[in-house]
MIDOSE-1310 file (N, C-alpha, C; in nm, 2 decimals, decimal comma, always signed):
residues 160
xxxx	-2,96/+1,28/+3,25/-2,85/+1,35/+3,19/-2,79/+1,26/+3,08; -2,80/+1,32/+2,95/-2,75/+1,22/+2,84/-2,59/+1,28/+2,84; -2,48/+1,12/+2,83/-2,37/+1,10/+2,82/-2,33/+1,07/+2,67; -2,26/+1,14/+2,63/-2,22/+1,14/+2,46/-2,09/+1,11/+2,44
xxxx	-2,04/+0,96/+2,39/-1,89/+0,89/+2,38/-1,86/+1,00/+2,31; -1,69/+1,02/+2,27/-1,64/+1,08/+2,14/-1,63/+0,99/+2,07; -1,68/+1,02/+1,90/-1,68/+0,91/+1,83/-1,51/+0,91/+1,78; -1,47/+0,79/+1,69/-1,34/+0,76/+1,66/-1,26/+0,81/+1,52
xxxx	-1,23/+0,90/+1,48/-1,23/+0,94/+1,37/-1,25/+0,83/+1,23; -1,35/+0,91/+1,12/-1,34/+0,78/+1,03/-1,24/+0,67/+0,96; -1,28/+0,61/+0,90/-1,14/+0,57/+0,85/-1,21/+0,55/+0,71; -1,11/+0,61/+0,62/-1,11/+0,63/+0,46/-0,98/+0,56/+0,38
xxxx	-1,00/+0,56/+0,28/-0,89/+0,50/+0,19/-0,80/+0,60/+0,08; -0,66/+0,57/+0,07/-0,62/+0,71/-0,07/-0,54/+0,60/-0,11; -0,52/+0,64/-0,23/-0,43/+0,49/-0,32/-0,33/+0,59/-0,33; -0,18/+0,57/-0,31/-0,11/+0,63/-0,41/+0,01/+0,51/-0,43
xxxx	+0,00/+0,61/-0,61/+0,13/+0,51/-0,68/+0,26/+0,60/-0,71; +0,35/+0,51/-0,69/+0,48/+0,58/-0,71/+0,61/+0,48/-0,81; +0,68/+0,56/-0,84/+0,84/+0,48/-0,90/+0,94/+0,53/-0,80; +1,02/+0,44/-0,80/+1,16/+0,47/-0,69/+1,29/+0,49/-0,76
xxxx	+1,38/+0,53/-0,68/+1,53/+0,51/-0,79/+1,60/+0,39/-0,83; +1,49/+0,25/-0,83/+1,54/+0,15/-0,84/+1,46/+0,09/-0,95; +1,36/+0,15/-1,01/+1,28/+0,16/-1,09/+1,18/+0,02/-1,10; +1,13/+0,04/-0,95/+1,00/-0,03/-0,89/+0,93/+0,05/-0,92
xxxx	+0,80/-0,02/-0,93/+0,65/+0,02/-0,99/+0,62/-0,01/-0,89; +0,49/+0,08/-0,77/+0,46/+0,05/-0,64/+0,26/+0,14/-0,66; +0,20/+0,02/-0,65/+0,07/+0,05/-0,65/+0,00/+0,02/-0,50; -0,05/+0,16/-0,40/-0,07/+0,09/-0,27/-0,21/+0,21/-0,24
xxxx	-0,29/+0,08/-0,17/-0,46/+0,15/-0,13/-0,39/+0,13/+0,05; -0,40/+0,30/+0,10/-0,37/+0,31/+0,24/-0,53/+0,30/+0,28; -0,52/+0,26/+0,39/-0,68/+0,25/+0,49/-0,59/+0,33/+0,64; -0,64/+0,43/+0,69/-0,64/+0,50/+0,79/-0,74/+0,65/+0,81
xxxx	-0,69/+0,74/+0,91/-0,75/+0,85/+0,90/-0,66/+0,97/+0,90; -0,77/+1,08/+0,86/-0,70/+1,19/+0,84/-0,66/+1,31/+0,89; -0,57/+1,36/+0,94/-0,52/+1,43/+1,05/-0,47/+1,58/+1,02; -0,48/+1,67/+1,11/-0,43/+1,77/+1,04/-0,33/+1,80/+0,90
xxxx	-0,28/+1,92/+0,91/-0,18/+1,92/+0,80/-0,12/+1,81/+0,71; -0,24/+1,79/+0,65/-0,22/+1,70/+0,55/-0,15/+1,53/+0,61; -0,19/+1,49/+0,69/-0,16/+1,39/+0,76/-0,18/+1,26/+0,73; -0,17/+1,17/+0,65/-0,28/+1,05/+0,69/-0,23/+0,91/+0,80
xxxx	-0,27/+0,88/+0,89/-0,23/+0,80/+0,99/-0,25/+0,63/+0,91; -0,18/+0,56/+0,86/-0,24/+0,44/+0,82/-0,21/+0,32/+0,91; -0,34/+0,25/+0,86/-0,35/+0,16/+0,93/-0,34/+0,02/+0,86; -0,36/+0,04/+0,75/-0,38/-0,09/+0,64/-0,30/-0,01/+0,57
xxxx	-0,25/-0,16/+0,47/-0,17/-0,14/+0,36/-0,21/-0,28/+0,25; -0,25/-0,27/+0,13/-0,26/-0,31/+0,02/-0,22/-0,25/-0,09; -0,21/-0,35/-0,19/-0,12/-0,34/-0,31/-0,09/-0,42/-0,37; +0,05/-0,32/-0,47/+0,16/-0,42/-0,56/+0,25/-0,38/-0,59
xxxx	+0,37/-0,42/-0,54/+0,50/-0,38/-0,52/+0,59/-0,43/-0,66; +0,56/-0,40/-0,80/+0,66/-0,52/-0,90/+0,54/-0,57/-0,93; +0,40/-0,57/-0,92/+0,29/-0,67/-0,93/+0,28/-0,78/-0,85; +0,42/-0,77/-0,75/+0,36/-0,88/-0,61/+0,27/-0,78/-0,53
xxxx	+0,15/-0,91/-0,45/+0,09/-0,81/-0,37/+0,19/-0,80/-0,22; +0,13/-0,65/-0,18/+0,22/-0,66/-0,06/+0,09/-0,62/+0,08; +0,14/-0,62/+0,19/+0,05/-0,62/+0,30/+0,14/-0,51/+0,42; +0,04/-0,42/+0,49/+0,09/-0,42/+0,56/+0,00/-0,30/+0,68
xxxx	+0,04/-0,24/+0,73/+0,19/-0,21/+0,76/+0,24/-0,27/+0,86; +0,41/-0,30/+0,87/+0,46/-0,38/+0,94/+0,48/-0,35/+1,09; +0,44/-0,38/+1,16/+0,41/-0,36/+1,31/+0,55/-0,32/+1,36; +0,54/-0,22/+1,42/+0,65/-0,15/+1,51/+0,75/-0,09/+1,44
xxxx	+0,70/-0,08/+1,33/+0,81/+0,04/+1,24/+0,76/+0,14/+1,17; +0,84/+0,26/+1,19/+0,77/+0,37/+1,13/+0,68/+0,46/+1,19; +0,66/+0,58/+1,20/+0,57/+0,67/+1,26/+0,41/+0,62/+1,22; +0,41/+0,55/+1,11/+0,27/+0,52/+1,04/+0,21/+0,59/+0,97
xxxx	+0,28/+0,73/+0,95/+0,23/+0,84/+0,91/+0,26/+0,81/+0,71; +0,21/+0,88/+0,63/+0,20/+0,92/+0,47/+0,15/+1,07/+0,50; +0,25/+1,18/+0,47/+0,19/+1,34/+0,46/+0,19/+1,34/+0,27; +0,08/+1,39/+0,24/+0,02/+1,43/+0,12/+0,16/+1,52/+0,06
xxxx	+0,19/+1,65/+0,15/+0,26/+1,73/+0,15/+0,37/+1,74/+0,25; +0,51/+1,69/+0,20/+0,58/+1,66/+0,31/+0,72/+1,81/+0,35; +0,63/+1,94/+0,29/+0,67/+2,06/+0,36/+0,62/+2,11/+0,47; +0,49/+2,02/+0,47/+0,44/+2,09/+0,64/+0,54/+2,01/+0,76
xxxx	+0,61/+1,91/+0,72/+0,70/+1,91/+0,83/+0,76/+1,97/+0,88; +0,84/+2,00/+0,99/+0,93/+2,12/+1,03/+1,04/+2,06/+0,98; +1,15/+2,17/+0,97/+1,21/+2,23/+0,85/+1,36/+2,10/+1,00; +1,44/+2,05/+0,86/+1,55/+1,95/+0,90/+1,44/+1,79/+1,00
xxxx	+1,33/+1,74/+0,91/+1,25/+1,65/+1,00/+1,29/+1,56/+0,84; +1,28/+1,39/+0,91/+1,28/+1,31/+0,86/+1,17/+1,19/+0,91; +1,07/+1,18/+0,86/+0,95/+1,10/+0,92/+1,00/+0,96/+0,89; +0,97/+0,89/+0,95/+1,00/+0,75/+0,93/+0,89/+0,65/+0,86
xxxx	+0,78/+0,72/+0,81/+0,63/+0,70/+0,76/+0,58/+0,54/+0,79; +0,55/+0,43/+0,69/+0,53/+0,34/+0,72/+0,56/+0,20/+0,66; +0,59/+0,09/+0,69/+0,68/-0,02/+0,65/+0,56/-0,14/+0,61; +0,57/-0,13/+0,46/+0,50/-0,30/+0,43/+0,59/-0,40/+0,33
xxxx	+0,50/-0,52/+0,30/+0,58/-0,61/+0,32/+0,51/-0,73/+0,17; +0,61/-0,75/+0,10/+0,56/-0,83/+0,00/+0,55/-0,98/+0,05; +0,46/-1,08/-0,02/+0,44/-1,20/+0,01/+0,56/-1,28/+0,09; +0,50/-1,31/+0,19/+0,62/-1,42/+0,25/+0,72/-1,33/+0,33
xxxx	+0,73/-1,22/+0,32/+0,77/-1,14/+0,38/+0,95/-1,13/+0,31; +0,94/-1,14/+0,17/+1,07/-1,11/+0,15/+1,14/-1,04/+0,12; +1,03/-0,88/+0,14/+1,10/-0,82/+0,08/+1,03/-0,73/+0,18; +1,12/-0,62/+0,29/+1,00/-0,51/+0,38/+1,02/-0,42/+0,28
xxxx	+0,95/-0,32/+0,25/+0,97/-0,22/+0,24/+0,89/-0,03/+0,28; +0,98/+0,07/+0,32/+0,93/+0,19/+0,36/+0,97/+0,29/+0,28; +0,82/+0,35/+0,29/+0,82/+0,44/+0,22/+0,84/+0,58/+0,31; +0,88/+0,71/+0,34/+0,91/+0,79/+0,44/+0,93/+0,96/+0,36
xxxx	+0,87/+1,06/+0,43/+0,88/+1,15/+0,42/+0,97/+1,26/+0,47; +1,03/+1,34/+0,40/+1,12/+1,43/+0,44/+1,11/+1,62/+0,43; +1,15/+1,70/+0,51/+1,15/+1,81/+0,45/+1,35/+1,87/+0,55; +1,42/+1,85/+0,46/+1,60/+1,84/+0,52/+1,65/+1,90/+0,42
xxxx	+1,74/+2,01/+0,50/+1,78/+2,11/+0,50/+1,74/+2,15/+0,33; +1,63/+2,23/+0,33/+1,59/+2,29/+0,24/+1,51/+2,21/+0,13; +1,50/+2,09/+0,08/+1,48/+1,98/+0,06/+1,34/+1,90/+0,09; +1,25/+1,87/+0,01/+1,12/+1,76/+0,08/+1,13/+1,71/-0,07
xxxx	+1,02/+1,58/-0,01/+1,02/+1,48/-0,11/+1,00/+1,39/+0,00; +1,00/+1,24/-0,12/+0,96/+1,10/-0,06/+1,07/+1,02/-0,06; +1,07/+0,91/-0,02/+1,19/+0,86/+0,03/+1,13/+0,71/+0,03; +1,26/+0,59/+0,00/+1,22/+0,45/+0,04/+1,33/+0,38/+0,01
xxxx	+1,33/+0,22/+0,16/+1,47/+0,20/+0,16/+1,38/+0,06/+0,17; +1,45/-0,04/+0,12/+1,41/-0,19/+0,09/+1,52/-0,28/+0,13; +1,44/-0,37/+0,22/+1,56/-0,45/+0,30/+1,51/-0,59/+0,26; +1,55/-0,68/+0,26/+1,69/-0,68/+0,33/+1,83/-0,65/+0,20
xxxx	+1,80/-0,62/+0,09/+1,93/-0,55/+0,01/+1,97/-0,41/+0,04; +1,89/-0,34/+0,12/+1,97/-0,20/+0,20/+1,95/-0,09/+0,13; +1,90/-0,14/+0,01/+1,87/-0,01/-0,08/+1,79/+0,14/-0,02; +1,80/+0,24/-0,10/+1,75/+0,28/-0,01/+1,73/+0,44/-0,14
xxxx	+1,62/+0,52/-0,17/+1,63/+0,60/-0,26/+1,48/+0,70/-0,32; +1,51/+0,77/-0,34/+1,44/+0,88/-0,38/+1,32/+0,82/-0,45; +1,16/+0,86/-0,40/+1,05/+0,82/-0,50/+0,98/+0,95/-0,55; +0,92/+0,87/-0,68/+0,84/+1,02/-0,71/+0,69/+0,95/-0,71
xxxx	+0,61/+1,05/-0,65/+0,48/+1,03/-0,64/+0,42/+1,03/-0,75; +0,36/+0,91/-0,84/+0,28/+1,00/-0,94/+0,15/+1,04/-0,95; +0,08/+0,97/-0,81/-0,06/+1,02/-0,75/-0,09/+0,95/-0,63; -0,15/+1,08/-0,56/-0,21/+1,01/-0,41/-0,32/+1,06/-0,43
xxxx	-0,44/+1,00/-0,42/-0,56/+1,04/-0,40/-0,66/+0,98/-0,35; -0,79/+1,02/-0,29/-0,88/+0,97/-0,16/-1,02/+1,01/-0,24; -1,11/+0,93/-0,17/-1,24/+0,96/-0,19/-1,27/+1,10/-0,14; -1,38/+1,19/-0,24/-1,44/+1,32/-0,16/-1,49/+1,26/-0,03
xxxx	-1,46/+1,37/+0,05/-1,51/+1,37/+0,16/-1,64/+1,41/+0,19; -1,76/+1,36/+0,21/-1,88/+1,37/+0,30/-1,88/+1,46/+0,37; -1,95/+1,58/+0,34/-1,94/+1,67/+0,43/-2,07/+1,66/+0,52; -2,02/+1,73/+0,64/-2,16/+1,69/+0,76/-2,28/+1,81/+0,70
xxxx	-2,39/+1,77/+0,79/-2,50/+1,82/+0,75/-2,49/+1,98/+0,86; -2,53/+2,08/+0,81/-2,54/+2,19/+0,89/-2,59/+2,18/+1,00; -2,50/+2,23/+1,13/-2,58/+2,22/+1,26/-2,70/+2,26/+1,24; -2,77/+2,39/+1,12/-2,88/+2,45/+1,16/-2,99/+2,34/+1,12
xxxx	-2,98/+2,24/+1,06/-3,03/+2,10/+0,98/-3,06/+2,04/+1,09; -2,96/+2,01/+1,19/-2,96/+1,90/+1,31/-3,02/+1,95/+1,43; -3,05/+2,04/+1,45/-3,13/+2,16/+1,51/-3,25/+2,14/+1,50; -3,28/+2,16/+1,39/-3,48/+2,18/+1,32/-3,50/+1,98/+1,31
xxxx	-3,38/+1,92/+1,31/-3,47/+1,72/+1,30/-3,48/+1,72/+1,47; -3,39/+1,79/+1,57/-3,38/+1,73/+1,68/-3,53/+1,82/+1,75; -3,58/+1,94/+1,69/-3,69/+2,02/+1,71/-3,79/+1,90/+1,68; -3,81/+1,87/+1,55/-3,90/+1,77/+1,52/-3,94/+1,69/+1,60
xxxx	-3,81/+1,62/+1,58/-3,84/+1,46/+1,69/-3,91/+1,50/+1,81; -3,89/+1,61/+1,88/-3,92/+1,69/+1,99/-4,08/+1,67/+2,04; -4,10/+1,76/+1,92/-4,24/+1,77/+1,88/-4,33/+1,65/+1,84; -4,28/+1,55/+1,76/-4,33/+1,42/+1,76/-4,39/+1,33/+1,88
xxxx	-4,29/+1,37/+2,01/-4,25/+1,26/+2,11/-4,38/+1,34/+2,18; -4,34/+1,50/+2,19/-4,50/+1,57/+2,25/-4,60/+1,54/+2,24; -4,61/+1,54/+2,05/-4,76/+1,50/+2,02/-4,79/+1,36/+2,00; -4,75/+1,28/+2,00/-4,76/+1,12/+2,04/-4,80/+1,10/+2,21
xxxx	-4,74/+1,17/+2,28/-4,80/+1,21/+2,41/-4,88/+1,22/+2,47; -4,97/+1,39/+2,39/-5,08/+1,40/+2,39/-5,18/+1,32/+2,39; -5,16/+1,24/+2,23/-5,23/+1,16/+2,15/-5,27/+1,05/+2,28; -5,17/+0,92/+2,29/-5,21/+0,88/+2,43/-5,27/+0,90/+2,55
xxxx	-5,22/+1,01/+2,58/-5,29/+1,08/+2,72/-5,47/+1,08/+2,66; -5,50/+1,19/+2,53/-5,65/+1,19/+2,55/-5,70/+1,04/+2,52; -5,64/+0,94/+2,52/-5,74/+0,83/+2,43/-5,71/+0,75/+2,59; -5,64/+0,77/+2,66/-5,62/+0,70/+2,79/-5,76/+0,64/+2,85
């Protein structure tokens, strides 16, 4: 009886760059995976926050989430998305998703000065996705191999 692990969803990369109300220039390549409704779960954080690099995300803050589209939230939600961190750690900052009372958009608060203010996205974007090969494809190789292992078989058996 063959046993088949679930594999771990992949993990891919989307850069997005944004300006804040504080008129930070913020260039960041997320590494995570991708989840329903426009979801992406990150796990890494690189970049440039001002042209410092920054790192992250900062461990135990934040949902970890970045939504592409932050109307698939339910309606008065405030995500707490994900927290990184410029060199030396002087500067955290989060970036966070909203869809409140009537209202979405992006959101980011920078501590330790408390700031805290409206971003505009000017691009998020990911590599095309790889799409899988048609079951009826994986079907006719797993027929093959089938057939292979038969007639390799054979082959052995008459020369035995």
């Amino acid at each position: 009886m063959a046993v088949f692990a679930a594999s771990a969803p992949a993990q891919t990369t989307m850069v997005v760059v944004y300006t804040d109300a504080f008129s930070n220039s913020v260039s960041l390549t997320l590494t995570g995976t991708s989840g329903s409704n426009g979801v992406f779960h990150v796990t890494g954080v690189t970049g440039t926050f001002n042209g410092s690099p920054v790192s992250g995300p900062v461990s135990g803050y934040g949902s970890g989430n970045f939504y592409t589209n932050p109307a698939v939230l339910p309606a008065n939600t405030v995500d707490t998305g994900f927290e990184f961190e410029t060199a030396g750690a002087a500067q955290v900052i989060s970036l966070y998703e909203y869809n409140y009372h009537g209202s979405t958009g992006y959101a980011t608060s920078i501590s330790p000065s408390g700031g805290s203010g409206e971003v505009t996205i000017i691009s998020d974007t990911s590599p095309p996705v790889t799409p899988a090969p048609p079951t009826g494809l994986l079907a006719l190789a797993a027929l093959a191999a089938v057939a292979c292992i038969a007639g390799w078989r054979q082959f052995v058996v008459a020369r035995g």
